[in-house]
C-alpha positions in Angstrom: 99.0 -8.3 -98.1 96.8 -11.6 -97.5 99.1 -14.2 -98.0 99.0 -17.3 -100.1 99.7 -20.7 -99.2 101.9 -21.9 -102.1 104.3 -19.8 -104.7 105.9 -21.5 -107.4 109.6 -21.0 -107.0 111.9 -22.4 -109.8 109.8 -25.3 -110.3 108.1 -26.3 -106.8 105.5 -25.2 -104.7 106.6 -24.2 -101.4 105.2 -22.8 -98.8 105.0 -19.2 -98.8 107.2 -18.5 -96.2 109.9 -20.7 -97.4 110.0 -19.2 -100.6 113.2 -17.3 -99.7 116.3 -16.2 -101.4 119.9 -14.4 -100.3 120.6 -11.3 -99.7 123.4 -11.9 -102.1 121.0 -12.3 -104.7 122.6 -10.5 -107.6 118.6 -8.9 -108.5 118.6 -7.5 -105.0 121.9 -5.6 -105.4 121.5 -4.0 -108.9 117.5 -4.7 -110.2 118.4 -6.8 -112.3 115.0 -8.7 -113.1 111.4 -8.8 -114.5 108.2 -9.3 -113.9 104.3 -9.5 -114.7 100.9 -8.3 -113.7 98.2 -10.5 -114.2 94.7 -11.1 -112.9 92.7 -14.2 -112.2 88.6 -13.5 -112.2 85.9 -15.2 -110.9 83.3 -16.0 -113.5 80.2 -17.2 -114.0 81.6 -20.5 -114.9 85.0 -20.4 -113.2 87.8 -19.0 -112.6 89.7 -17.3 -115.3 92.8 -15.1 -116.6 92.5 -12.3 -119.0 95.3 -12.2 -122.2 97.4 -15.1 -120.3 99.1 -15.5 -123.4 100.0 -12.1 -124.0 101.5 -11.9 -120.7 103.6 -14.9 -121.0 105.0 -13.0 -124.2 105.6 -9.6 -122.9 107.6 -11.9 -119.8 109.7 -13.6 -122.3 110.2 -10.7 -124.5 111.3 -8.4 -121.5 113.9 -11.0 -120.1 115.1 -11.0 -123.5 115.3 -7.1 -123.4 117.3 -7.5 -120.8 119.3 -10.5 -121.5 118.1 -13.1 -119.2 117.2 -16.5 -120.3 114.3 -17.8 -118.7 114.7 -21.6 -117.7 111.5 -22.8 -118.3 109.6 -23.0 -121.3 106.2 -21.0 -122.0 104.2 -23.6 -122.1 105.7 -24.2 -118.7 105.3 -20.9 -117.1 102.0 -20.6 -118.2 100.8 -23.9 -116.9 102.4 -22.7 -113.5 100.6 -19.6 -113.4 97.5 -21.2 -113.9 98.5 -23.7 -111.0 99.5 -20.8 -108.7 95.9 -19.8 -108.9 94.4 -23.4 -108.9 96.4 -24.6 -105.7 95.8 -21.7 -103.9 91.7 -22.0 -104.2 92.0 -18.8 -105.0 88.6 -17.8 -107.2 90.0 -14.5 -107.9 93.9 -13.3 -107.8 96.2 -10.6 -108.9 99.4 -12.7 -110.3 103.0 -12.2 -109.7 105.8 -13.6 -112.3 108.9 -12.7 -111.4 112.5 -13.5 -113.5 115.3 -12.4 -111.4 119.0 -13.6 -110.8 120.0 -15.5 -107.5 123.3 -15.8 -105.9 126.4 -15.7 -107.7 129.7 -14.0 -108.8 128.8 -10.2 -107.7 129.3 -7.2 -110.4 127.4 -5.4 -112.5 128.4 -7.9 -115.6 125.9 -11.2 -114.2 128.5 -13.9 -114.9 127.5 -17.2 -113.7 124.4 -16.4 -112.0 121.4 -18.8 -112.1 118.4 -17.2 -113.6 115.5 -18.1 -110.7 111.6 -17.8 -111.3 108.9 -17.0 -108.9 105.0 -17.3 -109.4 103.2 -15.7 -106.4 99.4 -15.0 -106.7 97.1 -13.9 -104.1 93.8 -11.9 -103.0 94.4 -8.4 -104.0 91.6 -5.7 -104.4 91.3 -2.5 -106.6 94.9 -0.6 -107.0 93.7 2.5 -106.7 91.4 1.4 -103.9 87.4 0.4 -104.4 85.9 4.1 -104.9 88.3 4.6 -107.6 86.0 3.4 -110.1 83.5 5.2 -109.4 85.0 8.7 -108.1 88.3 8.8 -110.1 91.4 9.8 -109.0 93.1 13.5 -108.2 96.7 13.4 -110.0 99.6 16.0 -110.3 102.5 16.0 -112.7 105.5 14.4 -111.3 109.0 16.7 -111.1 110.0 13.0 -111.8 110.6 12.1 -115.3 109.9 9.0 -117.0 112.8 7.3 -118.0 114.4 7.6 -121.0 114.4 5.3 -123.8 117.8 6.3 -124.4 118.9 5.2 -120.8 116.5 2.0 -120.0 114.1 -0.4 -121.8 110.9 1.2 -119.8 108.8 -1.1 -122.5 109.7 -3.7 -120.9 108.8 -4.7 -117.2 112.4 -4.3 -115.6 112.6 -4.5 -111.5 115.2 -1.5 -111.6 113.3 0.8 -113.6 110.1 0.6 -111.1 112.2 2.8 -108.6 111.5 6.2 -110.8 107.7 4.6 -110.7 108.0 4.5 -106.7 109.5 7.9 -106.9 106.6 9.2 -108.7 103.7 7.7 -107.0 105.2 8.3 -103.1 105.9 12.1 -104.0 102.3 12.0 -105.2 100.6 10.4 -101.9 102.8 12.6 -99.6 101.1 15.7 -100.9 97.9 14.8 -101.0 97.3 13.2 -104.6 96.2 9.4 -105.3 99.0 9.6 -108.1 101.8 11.0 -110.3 101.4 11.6 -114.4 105.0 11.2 -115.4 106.6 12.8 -118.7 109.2 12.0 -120.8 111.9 13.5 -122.9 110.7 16.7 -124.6 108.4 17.5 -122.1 105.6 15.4 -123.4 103.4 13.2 -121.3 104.8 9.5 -121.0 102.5 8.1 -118.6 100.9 7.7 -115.0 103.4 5.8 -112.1 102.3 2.3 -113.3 99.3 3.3 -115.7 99.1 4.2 -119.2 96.9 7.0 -119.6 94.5 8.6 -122.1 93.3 11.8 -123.1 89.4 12.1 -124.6 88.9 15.9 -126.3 85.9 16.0 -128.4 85.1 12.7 -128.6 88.3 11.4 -129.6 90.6 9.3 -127.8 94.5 9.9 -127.9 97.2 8.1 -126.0 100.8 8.5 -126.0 103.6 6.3 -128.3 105.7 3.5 -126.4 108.7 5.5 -127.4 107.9 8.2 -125.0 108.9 5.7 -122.6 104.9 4.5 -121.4 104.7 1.0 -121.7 103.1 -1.0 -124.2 100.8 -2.2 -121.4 98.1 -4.9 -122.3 95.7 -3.2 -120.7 96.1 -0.2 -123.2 96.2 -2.6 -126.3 92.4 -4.3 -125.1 90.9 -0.7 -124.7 92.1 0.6 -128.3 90.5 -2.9 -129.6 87.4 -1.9 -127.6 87.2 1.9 -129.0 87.1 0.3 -132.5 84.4 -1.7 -132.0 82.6 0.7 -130.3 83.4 3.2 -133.4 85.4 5.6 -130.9 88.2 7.2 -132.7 91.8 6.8 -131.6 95.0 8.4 -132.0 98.6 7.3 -130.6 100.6 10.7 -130.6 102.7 13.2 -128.0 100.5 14.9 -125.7 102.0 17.8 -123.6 100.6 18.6 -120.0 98.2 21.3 -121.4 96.4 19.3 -123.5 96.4 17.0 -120.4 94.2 19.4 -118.4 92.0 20.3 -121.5 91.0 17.4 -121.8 86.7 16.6 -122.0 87.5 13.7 -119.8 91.1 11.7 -118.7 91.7 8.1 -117.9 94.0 5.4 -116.5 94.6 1.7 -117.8 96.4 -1.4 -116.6 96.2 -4.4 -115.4 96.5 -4.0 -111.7 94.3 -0.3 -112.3 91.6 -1.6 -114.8 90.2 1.6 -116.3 90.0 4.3 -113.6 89.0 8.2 -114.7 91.4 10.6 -113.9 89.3 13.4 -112.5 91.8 16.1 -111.4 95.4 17.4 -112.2 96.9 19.5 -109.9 94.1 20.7 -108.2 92.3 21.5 -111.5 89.1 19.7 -112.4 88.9 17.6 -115.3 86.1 18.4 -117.1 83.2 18.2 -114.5 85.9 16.6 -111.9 83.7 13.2 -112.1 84.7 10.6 -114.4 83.2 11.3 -117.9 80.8 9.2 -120.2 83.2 7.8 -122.3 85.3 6.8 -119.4 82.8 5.0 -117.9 81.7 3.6 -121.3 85.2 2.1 -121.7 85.1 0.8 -118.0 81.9 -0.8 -117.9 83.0 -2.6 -121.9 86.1 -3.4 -120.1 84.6 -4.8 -116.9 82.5 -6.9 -119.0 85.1 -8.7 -121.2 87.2 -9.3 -118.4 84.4 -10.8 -116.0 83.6 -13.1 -119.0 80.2 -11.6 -119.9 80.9 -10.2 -123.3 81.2 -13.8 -125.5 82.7 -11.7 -128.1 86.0 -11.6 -126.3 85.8 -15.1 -124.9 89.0 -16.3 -126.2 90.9 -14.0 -124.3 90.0 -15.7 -121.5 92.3 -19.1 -120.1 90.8 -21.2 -117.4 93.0 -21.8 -114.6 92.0 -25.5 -114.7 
């Protein structure tokens, strides 16, 4: 990781090696906290942040999920993540909000225990690494299942429900694989370790429901806006791992991923085993919006200044 300067921590910029907390932190002992994923772009004209808003929202919303009352207001947090960028010099930066309880009484009932924030941001290239884009990724279906709605909130960002994620993607890496598709209850596909995914069969586009336990990631929302404009048809519905590997062509979404094509699953091809037309359709639509050169989607965009 190439470190910052400066994180915001529960109101201040410190330095970032100061930006410590206990290791009686009640977060720490029993995951109880959330968090965001946001980038910062370097634009023509600046420096900017896709859907700021929206993940300011999806923050408050998932520390309300999970009954934590953030002690700042939005207008607040969002003016610090813009700062964390800003005071940093950073031109481009991947963006870390975190809500999490400190030190207090210890249990698994978080009585008395301060509510802390942290904003880090810092340099931080592709996720799936810089020939992703271009080559796609080689998957395999997790033996790890998505949590269940019935047993978490894995809408909402939670710390603790990341560990199944981690489970998922190191199982993956350890045999060979860039990453894990996960599925949920029913046997039907949920999503990738900390991607939504999407299926393409005959020119149509379908991805699965929130309440197989995916995520109603942002990044997923701004490519089902983009399909409709660029008249591709979507559908929101169960997908089971054969359709999965039938697929005409496969993808990943999400903040930290972007839009990545998913090129093998288990050693199967995908279609040709290169990422398909659409896929790279999508991306390059994508890419465009969120590098400021499509005007049309200009007020998704925040300046950091």
């Amino acid at each position: 990781m190439e470190k910052s300067k400066y994180i915001w921590f529960n109101g201040n910029f410190v330095n970032w090696e100061d930006a410590k907390v206990s290791v009686m932190s009640h977060t720490l002992h029993y995951g109880t906290g959330v968090f965001e994923g946001i980038r910062a772009r370097h634009c023509s004209d600046g420096t900017y942040i896709f859907r700021l808003f929206d993940h300011v929202e999806r923050l408050y919303q998932s520390a309300d999920a999970y009954n934590m009352k953030i002690p700042y207001t939005k207008e607040e947090i969002t003016q610090a993540i813009k700062d964390s960028v800003h005071q940093n010099n950073l031109s481009s930066a991947y963006i870390r909000p975190l809500v999490f309880f400190g030190e207090g009484e210890m249990g698994l009932l978080p009585k008395n225990v301060p509510v802390w924030v942290s904003i880090s941001a810092w340099n931080w290239g592709a996720y799936l690494g810089d020939d992703a884009g271009n080559s796609g990724v080689k998957v395999c279906i997790s033996k790890w299942k998505r949590i269940s709605p019935q047993s978490f909130k894995p809408y909402s960002k939670g710390v603790g429900g990341y560990m199944n994620s981690t489970l998922a993607k190191v199982e993956a890496v350890k045999n060979g694989y860039d990453d894990a598709i996960m599925l949920g209850d029913g046997e039907v596909v949920a999503e990738g370790s900390g991607q939504n995914v999407f299926s393409i069969k005959k020119g149509v586009i379908t991805t699965p429901p929130i309440e197989t336990g995916a995520l109603g990631g942002i990044t997923r929302k701004t490519v089902l806006e983009l399909c409709k404009e660029l008249n591709i048809e979507t559908k929101e519905q169960n997908l089971t791992v054969d359709d999965l590997k039938t697929s005409d062509e496969l993808f990943f979404t999400g903040t930290a991923t972007e839009v990545v094509g998913v090129v093998s699953i288990d050693g199967d091809n995908i279609g040709s085993g290169l990422p398909g037309e659409i896929t790279k359709t999508i991306r390059s639509k994508y890419l465009d919006v969120v590098n400021g050169r499509d005007k049309m989607y200009s007020h998704y965009l925040e300046n950091v200044k």
